[in-house]
N, C-alpha and C positions, 0 to 999 in steps of 0.2 A: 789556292789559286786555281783557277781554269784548269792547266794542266795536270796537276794532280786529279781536279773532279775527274777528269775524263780517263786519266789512269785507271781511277777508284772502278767508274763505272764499267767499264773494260774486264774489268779482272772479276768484278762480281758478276756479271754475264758469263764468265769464263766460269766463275765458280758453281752457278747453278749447272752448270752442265755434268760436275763429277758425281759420282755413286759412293755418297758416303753418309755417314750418321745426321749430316747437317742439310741433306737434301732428301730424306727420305720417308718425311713428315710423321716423326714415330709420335705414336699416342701412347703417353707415359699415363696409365691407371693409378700409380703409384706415390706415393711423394720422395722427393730427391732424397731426403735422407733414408729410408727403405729401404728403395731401390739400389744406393753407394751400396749398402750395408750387404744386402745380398750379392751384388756384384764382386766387393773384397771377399766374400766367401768363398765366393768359386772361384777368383784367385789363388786365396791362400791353398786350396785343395785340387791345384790342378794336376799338381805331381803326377800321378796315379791316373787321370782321366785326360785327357787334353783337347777332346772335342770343343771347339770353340774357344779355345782358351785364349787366342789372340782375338777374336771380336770381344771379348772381356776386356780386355786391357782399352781398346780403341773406345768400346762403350760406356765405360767409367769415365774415362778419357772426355767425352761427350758431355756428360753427365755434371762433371768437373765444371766443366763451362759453364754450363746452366747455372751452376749454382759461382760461379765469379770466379773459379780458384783455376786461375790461369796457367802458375807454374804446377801444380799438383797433372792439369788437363795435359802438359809438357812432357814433362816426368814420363805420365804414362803412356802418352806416344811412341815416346823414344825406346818405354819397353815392349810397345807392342812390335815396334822394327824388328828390336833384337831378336826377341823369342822367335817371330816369322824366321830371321833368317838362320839362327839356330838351329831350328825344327827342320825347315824344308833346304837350305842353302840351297844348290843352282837352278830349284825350284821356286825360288821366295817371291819374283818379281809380281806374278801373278796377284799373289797374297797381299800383296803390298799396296795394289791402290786403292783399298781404304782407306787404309790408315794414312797414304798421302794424300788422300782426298778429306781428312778431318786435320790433317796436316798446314793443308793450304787454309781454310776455312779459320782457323787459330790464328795462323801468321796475319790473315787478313783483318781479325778482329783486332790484334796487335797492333794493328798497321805498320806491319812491315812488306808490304807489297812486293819486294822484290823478292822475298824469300817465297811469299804466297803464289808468287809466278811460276817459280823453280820449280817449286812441287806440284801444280798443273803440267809443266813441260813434264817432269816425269812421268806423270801419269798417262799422257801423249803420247810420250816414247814407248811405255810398257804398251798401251792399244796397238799401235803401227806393229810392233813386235808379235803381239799375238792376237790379230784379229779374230773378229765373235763368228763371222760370215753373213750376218745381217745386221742391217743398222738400228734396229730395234732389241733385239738381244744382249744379254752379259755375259762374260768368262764364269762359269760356271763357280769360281772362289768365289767372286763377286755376289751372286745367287746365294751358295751357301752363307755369307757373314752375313747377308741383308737377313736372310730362315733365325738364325742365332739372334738376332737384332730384334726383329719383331716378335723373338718369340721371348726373349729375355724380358722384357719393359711391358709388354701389358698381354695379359690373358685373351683380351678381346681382338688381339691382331693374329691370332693362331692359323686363322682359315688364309691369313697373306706369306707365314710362315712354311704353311705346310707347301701354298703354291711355291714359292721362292726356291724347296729345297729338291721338289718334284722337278724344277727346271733342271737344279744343277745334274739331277740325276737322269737328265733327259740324255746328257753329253760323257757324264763320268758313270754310268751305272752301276760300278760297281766300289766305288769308294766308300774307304770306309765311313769317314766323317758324315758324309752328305746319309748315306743309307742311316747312322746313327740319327742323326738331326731330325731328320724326317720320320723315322722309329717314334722320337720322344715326343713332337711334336703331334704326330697322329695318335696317339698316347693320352695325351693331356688333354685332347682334345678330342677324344673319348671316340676315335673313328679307327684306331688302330687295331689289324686283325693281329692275329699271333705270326701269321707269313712271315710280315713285315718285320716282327722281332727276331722273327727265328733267325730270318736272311741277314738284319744285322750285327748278329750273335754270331753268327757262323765264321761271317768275315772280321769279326772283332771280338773274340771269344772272352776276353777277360772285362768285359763292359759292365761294371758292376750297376748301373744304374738301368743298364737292358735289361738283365737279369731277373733283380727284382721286379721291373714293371713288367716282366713275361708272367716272372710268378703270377703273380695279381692276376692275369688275365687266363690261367692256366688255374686256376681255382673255378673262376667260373663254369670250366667242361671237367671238376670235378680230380683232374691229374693232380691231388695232391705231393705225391712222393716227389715228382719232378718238381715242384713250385717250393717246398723245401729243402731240396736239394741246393735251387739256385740262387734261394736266400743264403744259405749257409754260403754257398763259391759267393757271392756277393759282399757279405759281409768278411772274408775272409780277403776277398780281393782290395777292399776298401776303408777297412777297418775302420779309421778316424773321422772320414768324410760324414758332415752332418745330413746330407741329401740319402746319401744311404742308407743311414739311420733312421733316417726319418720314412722315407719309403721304405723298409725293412718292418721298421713302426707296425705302419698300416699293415702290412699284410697280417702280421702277427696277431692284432689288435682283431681284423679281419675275423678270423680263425679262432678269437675267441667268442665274442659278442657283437651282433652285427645293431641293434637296440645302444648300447652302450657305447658305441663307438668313441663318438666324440666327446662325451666325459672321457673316458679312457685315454684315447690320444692327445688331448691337454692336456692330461698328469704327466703321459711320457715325454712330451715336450718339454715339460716342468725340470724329471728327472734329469734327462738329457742334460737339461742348462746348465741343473747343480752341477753335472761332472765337468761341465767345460768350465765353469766357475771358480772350480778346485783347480783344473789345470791353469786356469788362470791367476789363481793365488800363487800356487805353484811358482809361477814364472816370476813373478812378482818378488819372491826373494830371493831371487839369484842373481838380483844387481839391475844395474844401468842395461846391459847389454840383452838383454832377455822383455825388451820393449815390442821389439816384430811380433814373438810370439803371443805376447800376453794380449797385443792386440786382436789377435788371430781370434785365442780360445773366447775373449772379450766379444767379438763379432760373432761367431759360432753360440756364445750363449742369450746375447738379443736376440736372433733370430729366430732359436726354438723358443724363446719367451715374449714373442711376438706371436709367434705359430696355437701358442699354447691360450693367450688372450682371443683372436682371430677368434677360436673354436669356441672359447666359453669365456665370454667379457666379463660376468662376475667374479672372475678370478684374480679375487683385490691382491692377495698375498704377492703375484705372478706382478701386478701393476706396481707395488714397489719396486718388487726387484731391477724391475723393468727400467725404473725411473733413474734407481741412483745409477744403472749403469751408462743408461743415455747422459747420465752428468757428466762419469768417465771417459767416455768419448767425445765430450765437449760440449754434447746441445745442453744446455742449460734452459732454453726457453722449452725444449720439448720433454726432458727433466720434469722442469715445473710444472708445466702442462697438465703431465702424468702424475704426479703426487697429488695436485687438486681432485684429481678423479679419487686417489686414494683418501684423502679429506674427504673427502663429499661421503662416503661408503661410510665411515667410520661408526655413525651413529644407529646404523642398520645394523651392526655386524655383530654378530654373536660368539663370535672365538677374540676371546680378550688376548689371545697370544698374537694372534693377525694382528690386533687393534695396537700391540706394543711393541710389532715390526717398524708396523705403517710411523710410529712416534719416532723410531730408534733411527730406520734409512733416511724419516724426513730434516731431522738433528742434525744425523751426517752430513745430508747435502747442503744445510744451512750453515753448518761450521765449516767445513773443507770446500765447496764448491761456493758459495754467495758469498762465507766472510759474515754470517749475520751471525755474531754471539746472543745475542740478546734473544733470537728468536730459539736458535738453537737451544738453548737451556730451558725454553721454555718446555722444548718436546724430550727433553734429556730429562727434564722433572719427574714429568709424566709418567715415564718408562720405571725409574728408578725408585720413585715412590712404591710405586703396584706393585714391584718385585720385591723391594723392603719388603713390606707386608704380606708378601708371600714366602717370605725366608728366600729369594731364590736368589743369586749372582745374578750380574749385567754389566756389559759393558759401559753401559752409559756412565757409571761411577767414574771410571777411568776418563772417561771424557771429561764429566765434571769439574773433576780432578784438577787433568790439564788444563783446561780452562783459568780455572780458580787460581792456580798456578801462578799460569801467565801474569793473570789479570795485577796478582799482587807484586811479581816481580818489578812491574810501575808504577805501583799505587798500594800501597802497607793500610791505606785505609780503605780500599775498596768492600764497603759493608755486605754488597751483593757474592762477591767471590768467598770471602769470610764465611758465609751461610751458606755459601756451596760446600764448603769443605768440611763444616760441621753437616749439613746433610751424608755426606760419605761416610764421614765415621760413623755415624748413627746406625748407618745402612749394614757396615761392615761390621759393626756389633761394639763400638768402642766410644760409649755414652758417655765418657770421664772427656774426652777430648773432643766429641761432640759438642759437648755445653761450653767448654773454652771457646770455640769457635764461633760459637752463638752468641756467649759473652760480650766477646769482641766485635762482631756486628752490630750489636745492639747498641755496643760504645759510637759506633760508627752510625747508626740512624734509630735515635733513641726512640722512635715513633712506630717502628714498625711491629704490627702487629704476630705478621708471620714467625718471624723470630721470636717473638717475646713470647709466643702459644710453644713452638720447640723446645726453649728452654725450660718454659715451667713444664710440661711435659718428662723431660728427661731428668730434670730435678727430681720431680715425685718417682722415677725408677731407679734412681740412684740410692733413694732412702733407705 
């Protein structure tokens, strides 16, 4: 009705007025799922570091939205409040209108208007409370989460980054956050003297990610012993965090070969992954309850196997792994995606051990993630064959197996399952019960050649 439009329009005029993720026209470089992915990282790893840690929550938060997932966008609202007020209490208020400024923006796409009002008035309230001095200016929080914001989402917003945090520290000079943001950011953006780091360092001594990026720029005037020094307090202070590691990486990498580089640092991104991979198995059997974490090492390991393709895209082995993980976290379309790239490679590729990766993770994703048995066996074959005839164990038997299993436990005549199980014993060395099972498939599709080449095969080695 009328009066609702006019409500509508009201509150959206009201809404473009706040300073938050929904008015701040970010240029996302990245695609949504990427960007989640790295964002949950420096969640799960804020422990230890906590610069920006609430524009994380608020910008996933964001993010959320973009891609439809309203209550997820909710969720992590409500945790971005808490940690605010956790962190700063009688200090929070400041902090806060962001996050109720992507607060109201939510409610309003909700259409809950009245709730999207409330958190405009608050946001009212906190300005009357602590005015800027000019009507053009921000509370220097403000400043700082926008620096965090544009510098999180896209590389090319750096130079709106570094102004953003150069304002907050027009007003707070000597804080710590604002001096670190603006450190990393002038950093990244390849304009950062050692000043800037020192001065952030000083006032935040345990910054493990300063640290390192001092190293780095502390090789260039040759001060070795200092630039190892600070990787070591770096990695000592950080231990688990993959940003660390990963800028720890580089410097290392650095210091051996400047020619090899980037071969070199997509192997270590490689490494990296396996171990977060392990932790991830790890978690994995300690129950229901040990899901958070396994998500965690799960996230920490696409990313360095994201880092690692980035650097060197023919690194087909690194695009499986890549794949069935993105299955585990649910994209199934960007899964498949990625395993076509690995198809596509296959007939280029000269390491038969790659080429019966690519068979064995594309099986799994077909069996456990799509549900397509039929396709699945077809790549379970593949794998199990070549390794027969290399003497060597695989998995895939075991899959077979289950499979064939299954299949019979509904159907005593399933000819296809039947020949699965005589390929296993074959495999496993046990041609007496082999040929039963080939037997009995044969009963089941008297026409089929494949079987009928097996059995007389195994015949003549029984003799």
């Amino acid at each position: 009705n009328t009066s609702t439009s006019t409500t509508s329009s009201a509150l959206l005029s009201r809404l473009q007025q706040l300073q938050c993720h929904f008015t701040w026209d970010l240029d996302l470089d990245v695609d949504l799922e990427t960007l989640s992915t790295r964002l949950q990282i420096d969640i799960d790893f804020h422990q230890r570091q906590h610069e920006g840690e609430s524009c994380t929550y608020s910008l996933l938060a964001y993010v959320r939205h973009l891609k439809d997932q309203r209550e997820e966008a909710l969720s992590l609202l409500n945790q971005s409040e808490k940690t605010i007020r956790e962190r700063y209490g009688d200090e929070s208020e400041k902090r806060l209108i962001v996050t109720y400024g992507d607060m109201a923006w939510l409610k309003y796409h909700d259409g809950d208007f009245a709730q999207s009002q409330s958190y405009c008035q608050r946001i009212e309230d906190i300005l009357v409370k602590y005015p800027t001095g000019s009507s053009g200016s921000l509370l220097p929080e403000v400043y700082g989460e926008q620096g965090w914001a544009y510098f999180k989402v896209s590389r090319s917003s750096i130079s709106k980054a570094i102004d953003c945090f150069r304002k907050a520290l027009e007003v707070q000079p000597h804080d710590t956050e604002w001096n670190a943001g603006y450190a990393v950011v002038l950093f990244c953006g390849e304009q950062v003297t050692t000043k800037q780091l020192r001065f952030a360092l000083e006032i935040n001594p345990n910054n493990a990610a300063l640290q390192c990026m001092l190293a780095m720029k502390l090789v260039a005037y040759k001060k070795y012993e200092e630039a190892d020094d600070l990787v070591k307090k770096a990695l000592e202070n950080d231990p688990d965090n993959p940003h660390i590691l990963r800028h720890s990486g580089k410097y290392l990498l650095n210091q051996v070969s400047l020619q090899l580089w980037g071969d070199q640092l997509s192997s270590f991104n490689y490494q990296l992954a396996m171990c977060y991979k392990q932790k991830k198995i790890a978690e994995q059997c300690c129950g229901p309850f040990s899901n958070t974490e396994e998500g965690k090492w799960r996230r920490c390991c696409i990313s360095h196997l994201e880092e690692a393709v980035e650097m060197k895209p023919s690194f087909v082995r690194v695009l499986a792994e890549l794949a069935l993980l993105y299955a585990e976290e649910g994209d199934l379309s960007r899964a498949e995606e990625t395993f076509k790239h690995c198809l596509e490679k296959l007939p280029e590729l000269k390491e038969k051990r790659v080429c019966l990766i690519i068979h064995q993770y594309y099986g799994d994703f077909l069996h456990y993630h799509i549900k397509n048995e039929a396709q699945a066996i077809a790549h379970y074959k593949e794998v199990s064959y070549v390794l027969y005839k290399l003497s060597v164990n695989t998995n895939s038997w075991d899959e077979l197996k289950q499979i064939a299993d299954r299949r019979l436990a509904k159907n005593w005549g399933d000819g296809e399952a039947l020949a699965l199980l005589g390929q296993v014993a074959r495999a496993e060395g046990d041609r007496k019960r082999a040929a039963f099972f080939y037997e009995k498939a044969l009963n089941c599709d008297k026409d089929n050649e494949e079987y009928l080449s097996a059995l007389c095969e195994l015949r003549l080695e029984l003799q």
